[in-house]
N, CA, C and O of each residue as an XYZ file, in Angstrom:
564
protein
N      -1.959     -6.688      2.327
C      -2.479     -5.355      2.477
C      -1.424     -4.484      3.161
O      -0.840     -4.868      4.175
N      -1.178     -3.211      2.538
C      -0.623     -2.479      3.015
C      -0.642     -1.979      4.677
O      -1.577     -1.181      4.737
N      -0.197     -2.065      5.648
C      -0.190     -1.819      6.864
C      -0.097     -0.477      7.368
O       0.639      0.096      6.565
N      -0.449      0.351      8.274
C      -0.972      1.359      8.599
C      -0.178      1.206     10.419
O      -0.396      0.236     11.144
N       0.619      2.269     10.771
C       1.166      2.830     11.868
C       0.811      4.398     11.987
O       1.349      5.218     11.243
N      -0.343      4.846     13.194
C      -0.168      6.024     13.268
C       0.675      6.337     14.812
O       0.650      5.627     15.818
N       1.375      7.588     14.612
C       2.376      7.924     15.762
C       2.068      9.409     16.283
O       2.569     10.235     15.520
N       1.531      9.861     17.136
C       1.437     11.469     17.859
C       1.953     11.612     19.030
O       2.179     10.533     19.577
N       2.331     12.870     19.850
C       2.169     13.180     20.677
C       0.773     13.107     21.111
O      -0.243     13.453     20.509
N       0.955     12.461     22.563
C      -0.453     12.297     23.692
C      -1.345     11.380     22.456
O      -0.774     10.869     21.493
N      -2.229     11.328     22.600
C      -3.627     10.433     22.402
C      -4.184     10.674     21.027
O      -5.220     10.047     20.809
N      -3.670     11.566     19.875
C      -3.907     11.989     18.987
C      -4.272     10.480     18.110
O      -5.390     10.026     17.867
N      -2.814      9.857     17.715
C      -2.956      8.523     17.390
C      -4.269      7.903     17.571
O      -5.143      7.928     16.705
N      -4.395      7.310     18.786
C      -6.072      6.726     19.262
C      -6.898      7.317     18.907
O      -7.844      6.781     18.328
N      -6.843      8.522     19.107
C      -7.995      9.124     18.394
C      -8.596      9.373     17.092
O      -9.751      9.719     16.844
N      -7.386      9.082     16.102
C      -7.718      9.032     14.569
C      -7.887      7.866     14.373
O      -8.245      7.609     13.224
N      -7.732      6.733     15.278
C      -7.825      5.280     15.073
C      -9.518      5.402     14.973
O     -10.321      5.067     14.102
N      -9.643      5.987     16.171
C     -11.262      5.527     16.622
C     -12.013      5.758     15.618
O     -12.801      5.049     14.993
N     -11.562      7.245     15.486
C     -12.546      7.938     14.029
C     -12.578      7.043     13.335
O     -13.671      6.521     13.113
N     -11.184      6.441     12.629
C     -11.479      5.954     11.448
C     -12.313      4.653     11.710
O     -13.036      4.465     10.731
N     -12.426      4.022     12.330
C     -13.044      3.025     12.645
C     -14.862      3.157     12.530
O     -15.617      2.483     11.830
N     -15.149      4.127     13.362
C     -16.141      4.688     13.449
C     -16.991      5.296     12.045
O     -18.219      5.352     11.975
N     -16.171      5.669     11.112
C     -16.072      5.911      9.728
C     -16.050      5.525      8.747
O     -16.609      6.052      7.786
N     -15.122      4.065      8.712
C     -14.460      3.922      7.873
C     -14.639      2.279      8.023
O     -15.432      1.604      7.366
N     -13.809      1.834      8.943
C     -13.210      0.612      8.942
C     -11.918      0.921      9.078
O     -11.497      1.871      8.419
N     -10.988      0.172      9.982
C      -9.612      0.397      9.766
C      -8.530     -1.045     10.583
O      -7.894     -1.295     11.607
N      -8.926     -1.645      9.258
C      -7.911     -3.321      9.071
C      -6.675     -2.720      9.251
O      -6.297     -1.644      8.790
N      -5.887     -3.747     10.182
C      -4.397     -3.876      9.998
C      -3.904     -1.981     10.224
O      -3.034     -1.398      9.578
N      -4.701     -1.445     11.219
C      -4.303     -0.341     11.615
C      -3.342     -0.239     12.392
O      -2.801     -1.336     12.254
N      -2.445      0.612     13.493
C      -2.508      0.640     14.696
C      -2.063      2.167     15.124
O      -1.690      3.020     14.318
N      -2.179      2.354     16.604
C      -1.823      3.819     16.705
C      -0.858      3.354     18.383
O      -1.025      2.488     19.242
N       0.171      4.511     18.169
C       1.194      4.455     19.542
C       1.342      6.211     19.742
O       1.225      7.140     18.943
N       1.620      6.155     21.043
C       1.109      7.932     21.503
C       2.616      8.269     22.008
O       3.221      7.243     22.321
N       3.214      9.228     22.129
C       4.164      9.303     23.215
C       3.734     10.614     23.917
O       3.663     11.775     23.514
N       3.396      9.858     25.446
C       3.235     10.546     26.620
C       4.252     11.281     27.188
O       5.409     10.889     27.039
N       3.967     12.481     27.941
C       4.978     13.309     28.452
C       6.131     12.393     29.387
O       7.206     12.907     29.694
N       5.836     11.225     29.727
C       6.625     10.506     30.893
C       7.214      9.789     30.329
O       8.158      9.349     30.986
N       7.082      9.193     28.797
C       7.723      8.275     27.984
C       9.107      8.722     27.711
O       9.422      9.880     27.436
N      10.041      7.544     27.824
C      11.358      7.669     27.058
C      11.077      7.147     25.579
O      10.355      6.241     25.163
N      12.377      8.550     24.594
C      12.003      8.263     23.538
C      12.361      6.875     22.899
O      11.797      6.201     22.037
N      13.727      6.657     23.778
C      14.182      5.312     23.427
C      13.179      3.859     23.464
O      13.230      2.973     22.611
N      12.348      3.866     24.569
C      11.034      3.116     24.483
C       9.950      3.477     23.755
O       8.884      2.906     23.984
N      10.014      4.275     22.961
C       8.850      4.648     22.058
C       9.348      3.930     20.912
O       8.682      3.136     20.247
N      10.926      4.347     20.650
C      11.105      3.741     18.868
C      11.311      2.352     19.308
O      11.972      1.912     18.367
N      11.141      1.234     20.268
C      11.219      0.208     20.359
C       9.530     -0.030     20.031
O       9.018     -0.620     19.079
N       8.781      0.767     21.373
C       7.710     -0.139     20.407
C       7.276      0.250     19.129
O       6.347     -0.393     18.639
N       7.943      1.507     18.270
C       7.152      1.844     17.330
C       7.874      0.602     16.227
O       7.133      0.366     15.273
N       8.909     -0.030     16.233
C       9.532     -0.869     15.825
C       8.431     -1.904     15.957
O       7.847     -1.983     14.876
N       7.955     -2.672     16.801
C       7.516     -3.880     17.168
C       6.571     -3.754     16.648
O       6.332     -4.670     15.862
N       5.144     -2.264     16.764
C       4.121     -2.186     15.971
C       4.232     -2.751     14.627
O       3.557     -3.648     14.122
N       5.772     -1.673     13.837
C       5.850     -1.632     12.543
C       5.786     -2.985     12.071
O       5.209     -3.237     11.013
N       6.480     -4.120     12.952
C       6.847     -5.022     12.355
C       5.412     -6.094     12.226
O       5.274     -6.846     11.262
N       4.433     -6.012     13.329
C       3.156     -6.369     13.847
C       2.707     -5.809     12.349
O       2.397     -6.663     11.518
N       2.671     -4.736     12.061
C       1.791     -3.820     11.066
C       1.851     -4.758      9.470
O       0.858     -5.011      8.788
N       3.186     -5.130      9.162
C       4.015     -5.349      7.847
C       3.428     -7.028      7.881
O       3.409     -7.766      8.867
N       2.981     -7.337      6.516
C       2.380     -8.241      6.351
C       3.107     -9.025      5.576
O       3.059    -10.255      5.555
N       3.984     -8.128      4.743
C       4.459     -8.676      3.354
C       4.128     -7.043      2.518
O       5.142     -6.501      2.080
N       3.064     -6.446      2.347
C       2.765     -5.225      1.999
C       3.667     -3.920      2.194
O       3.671     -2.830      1.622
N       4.297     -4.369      3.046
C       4.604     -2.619      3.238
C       4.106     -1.861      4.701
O       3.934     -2.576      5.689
N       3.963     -0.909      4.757
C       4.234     -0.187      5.951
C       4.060      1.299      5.459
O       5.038      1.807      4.910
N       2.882      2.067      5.605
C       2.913      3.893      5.942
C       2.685      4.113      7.250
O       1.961      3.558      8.077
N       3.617      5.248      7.303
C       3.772      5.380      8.872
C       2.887      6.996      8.777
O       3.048      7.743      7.812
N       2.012      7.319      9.883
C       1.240      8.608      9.650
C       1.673      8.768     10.883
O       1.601      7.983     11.828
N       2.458     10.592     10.785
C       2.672     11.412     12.218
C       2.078     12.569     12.449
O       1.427     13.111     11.556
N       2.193     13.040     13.499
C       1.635     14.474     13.862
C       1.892     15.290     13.203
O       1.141     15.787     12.364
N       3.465     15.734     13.536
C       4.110     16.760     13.024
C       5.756     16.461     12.731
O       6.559     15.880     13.462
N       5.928     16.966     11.627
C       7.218     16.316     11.005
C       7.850     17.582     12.481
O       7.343     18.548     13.052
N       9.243     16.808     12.578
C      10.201     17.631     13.463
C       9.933     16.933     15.327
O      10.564     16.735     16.365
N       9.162     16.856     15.001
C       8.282     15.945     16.566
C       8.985     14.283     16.944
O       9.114     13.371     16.127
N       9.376     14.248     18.458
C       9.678     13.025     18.758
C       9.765     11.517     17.653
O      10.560     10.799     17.046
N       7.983     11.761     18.021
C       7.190     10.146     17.243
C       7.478     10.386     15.193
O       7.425      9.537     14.303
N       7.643     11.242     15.150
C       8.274     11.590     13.354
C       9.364     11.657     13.420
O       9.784     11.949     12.300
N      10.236     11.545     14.187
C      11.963     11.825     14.293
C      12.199     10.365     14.235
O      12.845      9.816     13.342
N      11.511      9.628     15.470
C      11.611      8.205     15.612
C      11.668      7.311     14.551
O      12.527      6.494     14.221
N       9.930      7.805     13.785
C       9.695      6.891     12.457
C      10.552      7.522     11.598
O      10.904      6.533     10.955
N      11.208      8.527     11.062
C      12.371      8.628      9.970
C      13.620      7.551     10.694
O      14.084      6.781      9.853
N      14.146      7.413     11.944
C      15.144      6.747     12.302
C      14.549      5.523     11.538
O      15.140      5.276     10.487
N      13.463      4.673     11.860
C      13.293      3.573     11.577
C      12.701      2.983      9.601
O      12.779      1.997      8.869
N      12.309      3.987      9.593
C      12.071      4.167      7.759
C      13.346      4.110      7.067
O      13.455      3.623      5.942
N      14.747      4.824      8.024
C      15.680      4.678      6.725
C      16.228      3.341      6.919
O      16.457      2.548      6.004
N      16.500      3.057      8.622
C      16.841      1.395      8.697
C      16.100      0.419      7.881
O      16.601     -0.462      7.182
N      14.968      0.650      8.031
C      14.085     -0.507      6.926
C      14.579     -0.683      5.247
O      15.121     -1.574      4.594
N      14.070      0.671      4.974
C      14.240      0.668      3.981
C      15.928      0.277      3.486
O      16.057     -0.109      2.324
N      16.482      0.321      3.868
C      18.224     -0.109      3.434
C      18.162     -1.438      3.882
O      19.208     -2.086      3.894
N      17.007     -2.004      4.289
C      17.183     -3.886      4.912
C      15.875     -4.192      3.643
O      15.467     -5.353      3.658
N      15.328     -3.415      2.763
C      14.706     -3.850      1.685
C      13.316     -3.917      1.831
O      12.581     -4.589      1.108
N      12.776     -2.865      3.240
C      11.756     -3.043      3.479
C      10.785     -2.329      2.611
O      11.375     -1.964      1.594
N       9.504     -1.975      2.603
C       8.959     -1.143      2.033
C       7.736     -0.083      2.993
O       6.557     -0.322      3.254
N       8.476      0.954      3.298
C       8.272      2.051      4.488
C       7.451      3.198      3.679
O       7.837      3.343      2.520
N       6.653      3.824      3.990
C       6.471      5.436      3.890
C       6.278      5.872      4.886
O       5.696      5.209      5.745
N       6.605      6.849      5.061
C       6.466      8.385      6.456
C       5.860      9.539      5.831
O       6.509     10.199      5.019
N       4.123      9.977      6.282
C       3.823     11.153      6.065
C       3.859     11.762      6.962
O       4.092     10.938      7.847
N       3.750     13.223      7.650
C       3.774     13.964      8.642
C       2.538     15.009      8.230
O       2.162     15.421      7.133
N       2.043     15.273      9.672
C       0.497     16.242      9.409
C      -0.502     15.276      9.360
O      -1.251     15.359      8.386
N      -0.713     14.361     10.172
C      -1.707     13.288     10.221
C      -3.097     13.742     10.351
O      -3.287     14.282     11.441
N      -4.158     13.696      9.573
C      -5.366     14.188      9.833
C      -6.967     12.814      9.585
O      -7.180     12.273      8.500
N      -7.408     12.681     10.238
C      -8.847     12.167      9.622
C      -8.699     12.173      8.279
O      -8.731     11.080      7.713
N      -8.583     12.906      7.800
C      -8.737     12.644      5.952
C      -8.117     12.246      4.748
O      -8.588     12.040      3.630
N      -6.601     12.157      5.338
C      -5.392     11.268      5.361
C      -5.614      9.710      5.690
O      -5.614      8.757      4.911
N      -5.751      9.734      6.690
C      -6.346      8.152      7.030
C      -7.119      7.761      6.477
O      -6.957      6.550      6.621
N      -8.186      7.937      5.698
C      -9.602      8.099      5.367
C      -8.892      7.704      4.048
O      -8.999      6.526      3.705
N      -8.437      8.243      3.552
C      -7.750      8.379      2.117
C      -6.627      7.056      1.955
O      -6.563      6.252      1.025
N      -5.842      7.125      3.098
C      -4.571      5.995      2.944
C      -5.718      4.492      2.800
O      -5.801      3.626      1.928
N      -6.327      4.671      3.835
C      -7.371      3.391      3.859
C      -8.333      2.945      2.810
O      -8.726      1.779      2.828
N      -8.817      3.931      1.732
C      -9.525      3.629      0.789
C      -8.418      3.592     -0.313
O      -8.584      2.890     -1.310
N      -7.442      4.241     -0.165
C      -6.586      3.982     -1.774
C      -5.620      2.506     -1.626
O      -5.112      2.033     -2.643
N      -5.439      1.886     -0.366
C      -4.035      1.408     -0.200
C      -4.035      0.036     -1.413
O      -3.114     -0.247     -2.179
N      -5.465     -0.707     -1.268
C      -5.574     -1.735     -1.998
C      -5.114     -1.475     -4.036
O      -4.772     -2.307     -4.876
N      -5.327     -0.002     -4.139
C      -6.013      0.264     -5.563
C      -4.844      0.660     -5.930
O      -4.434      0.245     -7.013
N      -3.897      1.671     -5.039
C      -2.582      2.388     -5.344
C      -1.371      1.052     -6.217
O      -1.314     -0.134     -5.894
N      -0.554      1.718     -7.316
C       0.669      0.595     -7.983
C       1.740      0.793     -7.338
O       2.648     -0.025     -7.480
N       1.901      1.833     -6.535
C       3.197      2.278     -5.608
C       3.024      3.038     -4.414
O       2.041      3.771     -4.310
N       4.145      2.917     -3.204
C       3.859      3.740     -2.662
C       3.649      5.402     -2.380
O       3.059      6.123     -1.575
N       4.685      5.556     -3.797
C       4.695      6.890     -4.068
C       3.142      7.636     -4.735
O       2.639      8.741     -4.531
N       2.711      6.492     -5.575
C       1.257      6.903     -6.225
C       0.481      7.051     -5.098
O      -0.005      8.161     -4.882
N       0.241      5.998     -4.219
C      -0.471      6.118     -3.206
C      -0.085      7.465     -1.676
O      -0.803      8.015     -0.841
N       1.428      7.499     -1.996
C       1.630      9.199     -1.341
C       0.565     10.682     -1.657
O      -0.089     11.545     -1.073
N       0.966     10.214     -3.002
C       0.807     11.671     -3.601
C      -0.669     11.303     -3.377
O      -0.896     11.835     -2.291
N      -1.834     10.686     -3.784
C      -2.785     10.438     -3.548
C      -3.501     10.599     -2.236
O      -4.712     10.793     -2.126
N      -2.868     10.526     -1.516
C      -3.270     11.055      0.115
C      -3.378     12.332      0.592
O      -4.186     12.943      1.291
N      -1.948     12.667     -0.189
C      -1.836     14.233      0.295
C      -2.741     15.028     -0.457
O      -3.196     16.060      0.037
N      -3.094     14.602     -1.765
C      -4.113     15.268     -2.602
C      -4.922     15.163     -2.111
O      -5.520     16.219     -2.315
N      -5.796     14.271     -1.193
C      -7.231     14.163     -0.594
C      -7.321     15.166      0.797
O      -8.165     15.844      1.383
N      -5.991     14.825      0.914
C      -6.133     15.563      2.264
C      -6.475     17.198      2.514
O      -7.053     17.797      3.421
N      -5.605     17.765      0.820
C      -6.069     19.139      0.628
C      -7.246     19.067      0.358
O      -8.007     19.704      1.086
N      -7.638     18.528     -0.413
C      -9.079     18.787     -1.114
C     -10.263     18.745      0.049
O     -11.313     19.350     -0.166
N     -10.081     18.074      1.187
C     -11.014     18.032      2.130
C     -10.796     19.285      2.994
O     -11.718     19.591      3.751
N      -9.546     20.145      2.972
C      -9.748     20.924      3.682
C     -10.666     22.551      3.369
O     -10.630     22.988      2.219
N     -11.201     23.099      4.119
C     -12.411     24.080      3.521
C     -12.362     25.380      5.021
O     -12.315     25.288      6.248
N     -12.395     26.207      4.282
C     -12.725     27.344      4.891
C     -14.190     27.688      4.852
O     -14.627     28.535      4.072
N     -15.125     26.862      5.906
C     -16.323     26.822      5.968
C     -16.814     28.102      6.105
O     -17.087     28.394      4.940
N     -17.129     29.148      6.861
C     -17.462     30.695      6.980
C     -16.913     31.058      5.460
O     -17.438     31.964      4.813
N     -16.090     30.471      5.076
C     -16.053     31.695      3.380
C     -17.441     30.948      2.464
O     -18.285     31.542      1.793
N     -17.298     29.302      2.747
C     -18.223     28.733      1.850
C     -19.771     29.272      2.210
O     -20.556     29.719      1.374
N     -20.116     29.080      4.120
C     -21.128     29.869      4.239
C     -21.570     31.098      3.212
O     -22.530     31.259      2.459
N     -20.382     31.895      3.555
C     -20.515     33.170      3.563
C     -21.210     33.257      1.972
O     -22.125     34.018      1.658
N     -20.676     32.494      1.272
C     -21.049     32.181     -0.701
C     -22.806     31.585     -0.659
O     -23.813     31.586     -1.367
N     -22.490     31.271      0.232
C     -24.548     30.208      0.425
C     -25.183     31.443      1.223
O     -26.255     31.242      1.795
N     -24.529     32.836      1.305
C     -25.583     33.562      2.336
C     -26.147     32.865      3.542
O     -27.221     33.298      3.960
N     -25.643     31.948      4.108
C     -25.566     31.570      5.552
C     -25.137     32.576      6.497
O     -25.642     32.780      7.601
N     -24.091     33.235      5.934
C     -23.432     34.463      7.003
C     -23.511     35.306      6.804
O     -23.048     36.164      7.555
């Protein structure tokens, strides 16, 4: 099974863990935070040790906060090392509940990781909604 690393600033990580759990189910997950007091150099060590904890034989998607951010700077350092040692890595950035939700129900069904990319990010739009406009269409508002 494909393995699952989520990475944020502060507690974000844990917190999409929980959800998904709470939601979902979430096998062979894990989440690592980097705190304001953390060195980054000890972050990409343990985000290393997770990854490797994470990787079954399957593979490895790594879900971040925000591309440009510490914990997404880190996982590109370690996605391109892998991948040139023959691993099999993805890195999305913009980590949301519905992303996870999505990586976790497609990972078994997906033929690649790229199918299973694009497949995430497609769910992830589609869940997003400008509720007050939809109200506003139901005469709620």
């Amino acid at each position: 099974m494909i393995g699952i690393v989520l990475v944020s600033h502060g507690a974000f990580a844990e917190g999409l863990l929980d959800a998904a759990n709470m939601l979902y189910g979430a096998d062979q997950c894990f989440a690592l935070s980097l705190n304001p007091a953390d060195n980054p150099d000890d972050f990409q060590d343990k985000l290393e040790k997770m990854v490797n904890k994470a990787d079954t034989g399957d593979g490895v998607f790594i879900l971040a906060d925000i591309m440009g951010g510490t914990p997404c700077n880190r996982a590109m350092t370690l996605i391109s090392k892998g991948i040139s040692q023959g691993k099999k890595y993805h890195l999305l950035a913009g980590a949301s509940i519905p992303m996870l939700i999505s990586l976790l129900d497609n990972r078994l069904s997906a033929s690649s990781f790229d199918e299973l990319a694009g497949a995430v990010i497609n769910d992830a739009q589609n869940f997003m909604s400008d509720v007050n406009d939809l109200m506003k269409k139901e005469g709620l508002l």
